[in-house]
KOLNUDREN-688457 format. One line per field, with one value per atom (N, C-alpha, C, O, CB): residue number from 1; atom name; x, y, z negated. Coordinates in pm, 1 decimal. Glycine has a CB too. Layout:
BEGIN
nr: (NUM	...)
atom: (CA	...)
u: (X	...)
v: (Y	...)
w: (Z	...)
//
This chain:
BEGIN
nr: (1	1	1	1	1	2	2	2	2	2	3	3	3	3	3	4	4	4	4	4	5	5	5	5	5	6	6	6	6	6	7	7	7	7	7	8	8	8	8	8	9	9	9	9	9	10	10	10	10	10	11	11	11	11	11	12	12	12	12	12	13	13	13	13	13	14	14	14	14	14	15	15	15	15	15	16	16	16	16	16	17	17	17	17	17	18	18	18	18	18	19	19	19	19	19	20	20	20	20	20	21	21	21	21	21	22	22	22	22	22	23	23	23	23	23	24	24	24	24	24	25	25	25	25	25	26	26	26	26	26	27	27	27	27	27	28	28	28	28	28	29	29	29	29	29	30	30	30	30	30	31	31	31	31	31	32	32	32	32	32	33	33	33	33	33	34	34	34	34	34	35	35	35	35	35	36	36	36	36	36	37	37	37	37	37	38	38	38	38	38	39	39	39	39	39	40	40	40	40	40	41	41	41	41	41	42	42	42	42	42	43	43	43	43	43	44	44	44	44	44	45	45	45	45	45	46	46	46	46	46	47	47	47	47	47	48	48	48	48	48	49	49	49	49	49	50	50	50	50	50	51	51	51	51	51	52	52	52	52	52	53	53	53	53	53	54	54	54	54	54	55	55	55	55	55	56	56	56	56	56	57	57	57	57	57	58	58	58	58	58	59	59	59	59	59	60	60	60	60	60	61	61	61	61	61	62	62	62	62	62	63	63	63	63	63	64	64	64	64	64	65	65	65	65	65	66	66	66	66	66	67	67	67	67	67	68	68	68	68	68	69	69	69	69	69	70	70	70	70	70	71	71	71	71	71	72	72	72	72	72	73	73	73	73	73	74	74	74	74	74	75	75	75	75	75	76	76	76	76	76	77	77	77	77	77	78	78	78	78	78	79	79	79	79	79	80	80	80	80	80	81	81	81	81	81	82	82	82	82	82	83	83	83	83	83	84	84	84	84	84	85	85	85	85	85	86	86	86	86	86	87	87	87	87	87	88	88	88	88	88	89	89	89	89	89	90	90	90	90	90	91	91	91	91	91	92	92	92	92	92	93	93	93	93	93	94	94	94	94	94	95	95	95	95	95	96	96	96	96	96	97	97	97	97	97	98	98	98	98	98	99	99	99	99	99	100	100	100	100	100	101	101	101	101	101	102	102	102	102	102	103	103	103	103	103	104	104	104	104	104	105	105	105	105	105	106	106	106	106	106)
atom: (N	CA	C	O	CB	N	CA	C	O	CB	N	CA	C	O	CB	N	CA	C	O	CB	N	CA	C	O	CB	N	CA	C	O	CB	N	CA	C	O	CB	N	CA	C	O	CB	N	CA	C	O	CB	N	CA	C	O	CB	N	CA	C	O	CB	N	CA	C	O	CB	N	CA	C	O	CB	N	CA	C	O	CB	N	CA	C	O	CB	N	CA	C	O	CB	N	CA	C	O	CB	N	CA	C	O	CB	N	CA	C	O	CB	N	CA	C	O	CB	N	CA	C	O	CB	N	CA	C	O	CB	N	CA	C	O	CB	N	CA	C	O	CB	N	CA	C	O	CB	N	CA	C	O	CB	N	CA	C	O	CB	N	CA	C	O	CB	N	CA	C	O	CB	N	CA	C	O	CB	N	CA	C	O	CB	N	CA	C	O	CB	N	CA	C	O	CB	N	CA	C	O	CB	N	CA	C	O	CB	N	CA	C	O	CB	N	CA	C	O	CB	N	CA	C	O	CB	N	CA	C	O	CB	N	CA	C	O	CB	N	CA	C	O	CB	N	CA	C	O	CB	N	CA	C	O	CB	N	CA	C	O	CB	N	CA	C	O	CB	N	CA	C	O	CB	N	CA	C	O	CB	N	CA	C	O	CB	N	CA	C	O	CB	N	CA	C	O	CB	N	CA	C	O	CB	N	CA	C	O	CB	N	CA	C	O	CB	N	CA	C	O	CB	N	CA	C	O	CB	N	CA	C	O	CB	N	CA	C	O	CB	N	CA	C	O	CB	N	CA	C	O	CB	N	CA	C	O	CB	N	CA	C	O	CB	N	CA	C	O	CB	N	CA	C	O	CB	N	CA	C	O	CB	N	CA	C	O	CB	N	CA	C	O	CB	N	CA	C	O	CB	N	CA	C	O	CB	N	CA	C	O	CB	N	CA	C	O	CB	N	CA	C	O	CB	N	CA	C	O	CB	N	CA	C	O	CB	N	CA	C	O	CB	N	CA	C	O	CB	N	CA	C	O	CB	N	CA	C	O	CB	N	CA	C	O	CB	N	CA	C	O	CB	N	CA	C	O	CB	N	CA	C	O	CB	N	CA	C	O	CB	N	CA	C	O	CB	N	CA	C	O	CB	N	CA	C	O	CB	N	CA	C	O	CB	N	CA	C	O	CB	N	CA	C	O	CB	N	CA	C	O	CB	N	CA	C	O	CB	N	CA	C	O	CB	N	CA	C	O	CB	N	CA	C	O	CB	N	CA	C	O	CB	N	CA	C	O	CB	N	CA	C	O	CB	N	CA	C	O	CB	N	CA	C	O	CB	N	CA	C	O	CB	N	CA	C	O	CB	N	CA	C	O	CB	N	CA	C	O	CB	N	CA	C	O	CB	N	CA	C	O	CB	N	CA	C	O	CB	N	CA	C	O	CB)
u: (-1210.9	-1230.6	-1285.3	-1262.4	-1324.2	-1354.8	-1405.2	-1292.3	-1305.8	-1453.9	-1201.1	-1087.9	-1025.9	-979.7	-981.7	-1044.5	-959.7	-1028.6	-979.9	-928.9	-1199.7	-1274.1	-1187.8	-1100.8	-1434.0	-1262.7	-1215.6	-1041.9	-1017.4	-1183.5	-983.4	-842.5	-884.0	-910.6	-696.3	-904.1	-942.8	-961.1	-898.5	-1099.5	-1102.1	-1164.7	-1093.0	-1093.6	-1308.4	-1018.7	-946.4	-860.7	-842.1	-884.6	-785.7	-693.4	-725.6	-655.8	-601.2	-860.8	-913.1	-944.5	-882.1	-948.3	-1020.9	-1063.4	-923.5	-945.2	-1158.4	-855.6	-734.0	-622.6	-512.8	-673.6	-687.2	-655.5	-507.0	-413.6	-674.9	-515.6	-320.4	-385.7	-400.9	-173.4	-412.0	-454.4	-417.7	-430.3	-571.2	-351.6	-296.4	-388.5	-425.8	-185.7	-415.1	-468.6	-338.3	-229.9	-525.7	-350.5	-255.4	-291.8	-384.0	-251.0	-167.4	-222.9	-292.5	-342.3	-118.8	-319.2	-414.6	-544.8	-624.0	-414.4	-538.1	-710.0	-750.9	-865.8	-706.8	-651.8	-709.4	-741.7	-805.6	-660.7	-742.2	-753.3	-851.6	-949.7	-631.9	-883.3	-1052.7	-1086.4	-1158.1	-1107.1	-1068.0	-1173.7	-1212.2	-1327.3	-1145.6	-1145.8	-1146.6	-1238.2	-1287.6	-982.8	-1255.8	-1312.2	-1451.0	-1533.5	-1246.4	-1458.6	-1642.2	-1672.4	-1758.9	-1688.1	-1596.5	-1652.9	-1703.7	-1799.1	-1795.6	-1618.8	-1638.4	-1549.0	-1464.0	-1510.8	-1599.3	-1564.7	-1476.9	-1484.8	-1677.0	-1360.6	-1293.3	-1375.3	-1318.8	-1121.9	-1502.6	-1559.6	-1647.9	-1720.6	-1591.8	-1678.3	-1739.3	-1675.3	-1722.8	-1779.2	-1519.9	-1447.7	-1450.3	-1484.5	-1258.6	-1407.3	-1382.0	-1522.6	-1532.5	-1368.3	-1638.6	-1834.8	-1796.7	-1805.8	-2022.9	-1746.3	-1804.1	-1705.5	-1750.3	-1717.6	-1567.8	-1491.0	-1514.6	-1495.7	-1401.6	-1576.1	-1646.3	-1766.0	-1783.3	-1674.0	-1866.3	-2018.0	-1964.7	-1854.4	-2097.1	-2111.7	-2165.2	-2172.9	-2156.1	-2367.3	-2196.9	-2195.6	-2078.6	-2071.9	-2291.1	-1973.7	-1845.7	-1811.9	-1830.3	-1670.7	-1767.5	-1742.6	-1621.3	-1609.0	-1901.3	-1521.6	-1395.1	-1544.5	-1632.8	-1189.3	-1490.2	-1592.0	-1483.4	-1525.1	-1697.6	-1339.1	-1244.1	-1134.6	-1122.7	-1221.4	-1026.9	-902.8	-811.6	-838.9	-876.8	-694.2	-550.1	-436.2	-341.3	-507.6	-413.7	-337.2	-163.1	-66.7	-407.0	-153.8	-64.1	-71.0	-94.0	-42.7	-52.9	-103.7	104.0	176.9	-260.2	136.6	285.3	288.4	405.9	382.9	204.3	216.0	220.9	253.8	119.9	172.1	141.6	-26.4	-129.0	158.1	-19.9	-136.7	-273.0	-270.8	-123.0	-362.8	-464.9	-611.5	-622.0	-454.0	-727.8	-867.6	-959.1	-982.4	-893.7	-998.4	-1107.5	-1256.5	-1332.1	-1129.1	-1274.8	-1353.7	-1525.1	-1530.5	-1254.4	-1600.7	-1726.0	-1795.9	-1799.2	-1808.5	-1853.9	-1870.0	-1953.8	-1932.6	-1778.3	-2050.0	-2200.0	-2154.1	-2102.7	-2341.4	-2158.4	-2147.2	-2292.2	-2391.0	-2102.1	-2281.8	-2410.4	-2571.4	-2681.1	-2381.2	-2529.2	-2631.9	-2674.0	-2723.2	-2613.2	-2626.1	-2606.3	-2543.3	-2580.2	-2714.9	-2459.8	-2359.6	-2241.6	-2155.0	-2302.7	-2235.9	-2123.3	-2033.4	-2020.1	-2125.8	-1935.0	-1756.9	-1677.7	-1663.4	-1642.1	-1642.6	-1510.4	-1413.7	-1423.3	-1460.5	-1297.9	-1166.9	-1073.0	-1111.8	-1177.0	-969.9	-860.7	-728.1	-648.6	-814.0	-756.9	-657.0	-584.9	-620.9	-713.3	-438.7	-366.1	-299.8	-319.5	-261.5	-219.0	-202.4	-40.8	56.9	-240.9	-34.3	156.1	206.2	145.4	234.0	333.4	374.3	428.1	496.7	427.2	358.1	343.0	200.9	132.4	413.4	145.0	57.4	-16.2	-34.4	98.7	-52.6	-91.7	-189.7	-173.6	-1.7	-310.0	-405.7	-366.7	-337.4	-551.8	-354.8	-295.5	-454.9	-511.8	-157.3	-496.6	-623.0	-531.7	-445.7	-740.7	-539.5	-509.3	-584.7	-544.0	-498.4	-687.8	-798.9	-903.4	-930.4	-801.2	-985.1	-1123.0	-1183.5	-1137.5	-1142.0	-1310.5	-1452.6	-1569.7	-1576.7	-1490.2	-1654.5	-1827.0	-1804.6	-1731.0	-1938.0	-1889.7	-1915.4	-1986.7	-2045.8	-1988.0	-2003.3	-2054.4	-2152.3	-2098.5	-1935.1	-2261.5	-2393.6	-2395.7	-2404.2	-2534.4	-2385.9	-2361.7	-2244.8	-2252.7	-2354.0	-2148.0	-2001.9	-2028.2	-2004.9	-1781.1	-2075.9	-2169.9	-2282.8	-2374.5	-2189.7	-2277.0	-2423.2	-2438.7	-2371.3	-2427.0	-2527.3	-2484.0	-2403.0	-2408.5	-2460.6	-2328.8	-2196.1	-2074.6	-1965.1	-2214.4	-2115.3	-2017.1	-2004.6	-1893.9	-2066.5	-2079.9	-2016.2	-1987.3	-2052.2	-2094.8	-1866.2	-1858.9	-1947.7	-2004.0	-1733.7	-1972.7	-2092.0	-1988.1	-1873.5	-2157.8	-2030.6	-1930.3	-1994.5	-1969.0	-1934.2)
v: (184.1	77.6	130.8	75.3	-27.4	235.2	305.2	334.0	291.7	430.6	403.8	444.7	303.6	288.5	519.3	214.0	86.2	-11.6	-97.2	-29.2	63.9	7.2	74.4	41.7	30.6	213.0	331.8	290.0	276.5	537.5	284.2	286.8	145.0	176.2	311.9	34.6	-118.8	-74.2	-93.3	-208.5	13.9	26.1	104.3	91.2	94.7	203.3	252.9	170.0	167.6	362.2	79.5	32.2	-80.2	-90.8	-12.5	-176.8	-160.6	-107.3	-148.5	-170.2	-24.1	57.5	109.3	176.3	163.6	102.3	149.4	31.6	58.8	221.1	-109.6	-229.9	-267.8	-320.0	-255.6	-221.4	-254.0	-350.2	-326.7	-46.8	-462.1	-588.9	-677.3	-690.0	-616.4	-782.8	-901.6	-1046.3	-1065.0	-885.4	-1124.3	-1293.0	-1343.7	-1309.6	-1408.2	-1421.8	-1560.5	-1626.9	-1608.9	-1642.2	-1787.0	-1887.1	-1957.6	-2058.9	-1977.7	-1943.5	-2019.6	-1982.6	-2047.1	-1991.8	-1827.0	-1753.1	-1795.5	-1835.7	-1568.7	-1788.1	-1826.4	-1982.8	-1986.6	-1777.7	-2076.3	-2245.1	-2203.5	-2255.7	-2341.0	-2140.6	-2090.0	-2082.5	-2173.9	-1981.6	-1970.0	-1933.8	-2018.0	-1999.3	-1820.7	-2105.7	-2179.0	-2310.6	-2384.8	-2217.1	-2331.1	-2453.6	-2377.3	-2404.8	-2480.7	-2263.1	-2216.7	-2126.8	-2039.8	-2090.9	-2161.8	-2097.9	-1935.8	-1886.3	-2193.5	-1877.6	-1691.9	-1654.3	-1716.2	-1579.6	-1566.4	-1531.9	-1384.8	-1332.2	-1535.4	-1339.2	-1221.7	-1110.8	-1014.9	-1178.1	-1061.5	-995.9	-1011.3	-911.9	-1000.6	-1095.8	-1103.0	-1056.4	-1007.9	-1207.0	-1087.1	-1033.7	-875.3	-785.5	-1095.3	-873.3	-678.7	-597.3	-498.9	-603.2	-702.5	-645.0	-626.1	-522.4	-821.6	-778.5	-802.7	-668.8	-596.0	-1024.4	-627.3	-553.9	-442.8	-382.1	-549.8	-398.5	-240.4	-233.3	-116.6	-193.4	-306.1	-320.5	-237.8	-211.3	-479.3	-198.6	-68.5	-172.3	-118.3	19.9	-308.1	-354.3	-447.0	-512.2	-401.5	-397.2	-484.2	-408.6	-295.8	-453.1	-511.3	-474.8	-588.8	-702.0	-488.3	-516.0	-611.5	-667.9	-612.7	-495.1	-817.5	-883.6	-929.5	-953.9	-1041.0	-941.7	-966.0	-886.9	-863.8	-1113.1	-836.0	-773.5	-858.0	-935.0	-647.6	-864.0	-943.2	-898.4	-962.4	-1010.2	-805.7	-734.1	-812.5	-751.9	-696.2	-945.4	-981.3	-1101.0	-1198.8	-969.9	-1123.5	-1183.0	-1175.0	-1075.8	-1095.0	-1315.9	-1285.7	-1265.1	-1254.7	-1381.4	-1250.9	-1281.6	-1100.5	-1043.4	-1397.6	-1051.6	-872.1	-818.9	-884.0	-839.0	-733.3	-713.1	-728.6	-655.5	-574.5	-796.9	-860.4	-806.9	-715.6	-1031.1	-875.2	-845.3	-945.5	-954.0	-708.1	-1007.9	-1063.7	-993.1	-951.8	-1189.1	-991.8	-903.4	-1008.1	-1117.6	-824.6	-952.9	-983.9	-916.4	-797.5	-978.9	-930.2	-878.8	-932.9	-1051.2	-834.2	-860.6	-898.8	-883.1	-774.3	-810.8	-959.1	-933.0	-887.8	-869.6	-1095.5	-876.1	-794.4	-860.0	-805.0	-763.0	-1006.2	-1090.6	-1149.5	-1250.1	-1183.5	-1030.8	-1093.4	-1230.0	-1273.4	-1098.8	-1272.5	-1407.9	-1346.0	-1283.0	-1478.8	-1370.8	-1355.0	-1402.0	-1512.4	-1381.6	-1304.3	-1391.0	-1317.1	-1196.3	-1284.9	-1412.3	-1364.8	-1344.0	-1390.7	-1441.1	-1279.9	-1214.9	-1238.2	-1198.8	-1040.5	-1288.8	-1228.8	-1185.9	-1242.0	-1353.9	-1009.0	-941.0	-881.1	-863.5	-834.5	-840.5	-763.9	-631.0	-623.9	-857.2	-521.3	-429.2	-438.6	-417.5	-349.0	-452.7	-458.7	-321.5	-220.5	-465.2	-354.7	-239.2	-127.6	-29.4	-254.7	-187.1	-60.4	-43.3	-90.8	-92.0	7.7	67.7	-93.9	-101.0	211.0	-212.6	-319.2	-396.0	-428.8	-378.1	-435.7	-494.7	-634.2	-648.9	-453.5	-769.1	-879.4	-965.0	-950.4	-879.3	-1029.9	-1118.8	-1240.1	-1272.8	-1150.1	-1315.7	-1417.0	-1555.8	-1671.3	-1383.6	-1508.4	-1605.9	-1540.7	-1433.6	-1720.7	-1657.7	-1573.2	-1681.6	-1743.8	-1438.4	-1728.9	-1864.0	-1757.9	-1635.3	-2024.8	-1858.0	-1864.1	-1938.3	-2033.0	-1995.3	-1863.6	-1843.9	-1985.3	-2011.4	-1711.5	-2087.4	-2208.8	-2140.3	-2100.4	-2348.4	-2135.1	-2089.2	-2186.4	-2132.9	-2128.7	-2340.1	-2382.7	-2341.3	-2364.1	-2471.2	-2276.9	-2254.8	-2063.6	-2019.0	-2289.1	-1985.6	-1854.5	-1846.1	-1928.1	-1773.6	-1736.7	-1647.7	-1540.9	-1441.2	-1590.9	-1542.6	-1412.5	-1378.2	-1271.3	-1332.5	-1451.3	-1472.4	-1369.4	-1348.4	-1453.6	-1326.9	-1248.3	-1312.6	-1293.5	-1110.8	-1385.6	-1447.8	-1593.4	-1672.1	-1428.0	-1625.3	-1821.3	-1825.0	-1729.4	-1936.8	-1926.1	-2053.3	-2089.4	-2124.9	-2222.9	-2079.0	-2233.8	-2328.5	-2439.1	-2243.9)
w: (-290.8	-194.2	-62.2	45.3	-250.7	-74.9	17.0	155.2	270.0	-60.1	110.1	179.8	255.9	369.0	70.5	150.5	226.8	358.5	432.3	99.3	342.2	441.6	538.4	619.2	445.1	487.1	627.0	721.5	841.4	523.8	639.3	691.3	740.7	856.8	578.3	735.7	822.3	958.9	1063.2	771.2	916.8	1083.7	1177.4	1299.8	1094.3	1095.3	1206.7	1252.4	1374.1	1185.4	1163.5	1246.9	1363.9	1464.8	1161.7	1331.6	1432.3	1525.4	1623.3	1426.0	1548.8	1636.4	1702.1	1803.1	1571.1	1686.5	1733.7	1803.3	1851.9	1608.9	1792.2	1805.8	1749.0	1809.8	1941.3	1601.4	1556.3	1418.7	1298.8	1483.3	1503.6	1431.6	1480.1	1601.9	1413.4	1394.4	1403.3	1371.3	1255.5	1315.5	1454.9	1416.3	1360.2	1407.7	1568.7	1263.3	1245.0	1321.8	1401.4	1126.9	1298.2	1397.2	1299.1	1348.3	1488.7	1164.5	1095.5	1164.9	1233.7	940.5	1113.4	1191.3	1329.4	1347.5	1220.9	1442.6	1512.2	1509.4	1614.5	1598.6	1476.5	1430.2	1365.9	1419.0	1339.2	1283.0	1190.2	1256.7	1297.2	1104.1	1330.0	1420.1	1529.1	1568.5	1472.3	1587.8	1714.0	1672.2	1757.1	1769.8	1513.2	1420.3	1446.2	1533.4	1229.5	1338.7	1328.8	1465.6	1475.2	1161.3	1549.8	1693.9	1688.9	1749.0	1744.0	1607.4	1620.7	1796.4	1860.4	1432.3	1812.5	1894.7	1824.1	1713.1	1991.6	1997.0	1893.6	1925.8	1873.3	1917.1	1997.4	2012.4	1884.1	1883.6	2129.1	1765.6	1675.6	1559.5	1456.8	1673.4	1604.7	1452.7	1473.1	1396.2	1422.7	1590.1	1591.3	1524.2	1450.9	1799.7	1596.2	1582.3	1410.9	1345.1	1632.6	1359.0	1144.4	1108.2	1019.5	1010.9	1172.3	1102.4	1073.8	968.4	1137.9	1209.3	1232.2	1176.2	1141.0	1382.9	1147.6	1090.8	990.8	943.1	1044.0	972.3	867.4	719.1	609.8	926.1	727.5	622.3	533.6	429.3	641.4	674.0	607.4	427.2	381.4	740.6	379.4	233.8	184.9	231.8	135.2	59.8	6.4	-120.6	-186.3	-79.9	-92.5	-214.6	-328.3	-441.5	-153.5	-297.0	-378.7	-309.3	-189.0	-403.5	-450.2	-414.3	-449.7	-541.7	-469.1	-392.2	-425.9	-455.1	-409.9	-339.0	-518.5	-562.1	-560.3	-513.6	-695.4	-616.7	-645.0	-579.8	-651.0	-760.3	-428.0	-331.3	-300.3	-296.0	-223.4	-285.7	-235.3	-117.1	-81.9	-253.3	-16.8	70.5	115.8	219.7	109.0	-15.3	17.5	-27.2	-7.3	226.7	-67.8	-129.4	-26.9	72.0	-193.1	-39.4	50.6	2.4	-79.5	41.7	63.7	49.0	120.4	240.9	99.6	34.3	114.5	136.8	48.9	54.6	273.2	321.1	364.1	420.2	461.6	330.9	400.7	520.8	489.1	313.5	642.7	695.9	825.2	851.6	686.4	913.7	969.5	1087.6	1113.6	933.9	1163.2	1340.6	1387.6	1316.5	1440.9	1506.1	1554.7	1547.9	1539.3	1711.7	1556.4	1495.1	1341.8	1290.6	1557.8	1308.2	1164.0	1084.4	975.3	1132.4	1153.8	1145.9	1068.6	1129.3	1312.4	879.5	803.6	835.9	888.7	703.9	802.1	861.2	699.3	680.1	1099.2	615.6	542.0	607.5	721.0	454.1	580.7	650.3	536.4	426.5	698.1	543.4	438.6	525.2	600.6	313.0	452.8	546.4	441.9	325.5	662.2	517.1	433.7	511.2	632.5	371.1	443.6	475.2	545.5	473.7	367.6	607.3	614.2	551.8	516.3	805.8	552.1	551.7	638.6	609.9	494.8	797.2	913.0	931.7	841.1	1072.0	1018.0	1047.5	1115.0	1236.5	1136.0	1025.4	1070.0	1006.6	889.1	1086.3	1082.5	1007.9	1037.1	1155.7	1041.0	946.2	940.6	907.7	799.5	823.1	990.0	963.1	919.5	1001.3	1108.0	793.6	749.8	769.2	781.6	645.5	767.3	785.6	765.6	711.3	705.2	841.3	852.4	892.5	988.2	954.0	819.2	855.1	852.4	861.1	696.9	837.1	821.7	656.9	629.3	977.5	568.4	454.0	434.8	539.6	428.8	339.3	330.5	200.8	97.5	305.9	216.6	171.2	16.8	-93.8	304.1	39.3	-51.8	-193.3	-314.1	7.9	-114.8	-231.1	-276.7	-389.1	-106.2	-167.2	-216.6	-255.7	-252.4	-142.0	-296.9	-353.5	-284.5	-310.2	-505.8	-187.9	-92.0	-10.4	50.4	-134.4	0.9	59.4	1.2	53.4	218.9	-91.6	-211.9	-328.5	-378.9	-259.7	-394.4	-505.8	-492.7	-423.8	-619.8	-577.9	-560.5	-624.1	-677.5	-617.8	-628.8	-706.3	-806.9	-779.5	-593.9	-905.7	-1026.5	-994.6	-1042.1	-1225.6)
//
């Protein structure tokens, strides 16, 4: 999983990342800014809290991750199959439905 951070940030850092128009509608709802997604992606504490292996859409990850103010943002991204980071969606974590903002609640 390690590697799959690493390879994220680069492709960030390299800006070969894609918003949906769902994500951006997330995002435009919990008011992230895109200077916040690039901050949660690159953070030292971003982490996959779930894998999706068999995701039709293409193998995916939902990601957790800290902007510079410490404001959690889940991500669900996937890998294309070019050199492309695909943000699927991405909110603010509802404290009530997590544990940490890594585990659901039953």
């Amino acid at each position: 999983m390690k590697a799959t951070i690493l390879h994220i940030k680069n492709l960030v850092q390299k800006r070969k990342y894609r918003i949906t128009l769902h994500a951006e509608q997330e995002r435009d709802t919990d008011q992230i800014t895109k200077e916040e997604i690039e901050g949660a992606l690159l953070s030292d504490k971003l982490e996959i809290i779930e894998d999706y292996p068999n995701d039709p859409r293409g193998h995916s990850y939902l990601l957790l991750g800290f902007t510079n103010n410490d404001k959690p943002i889940h991500f669900v991204c996937g890998l294309g199959t070019v050199e492309m980071l695909i943000v699927i969606t991405l909110y603010i974590p509802d404290e009530n439905l997590w544990v940490d903002y890594k585990k659901r609640r039953l």
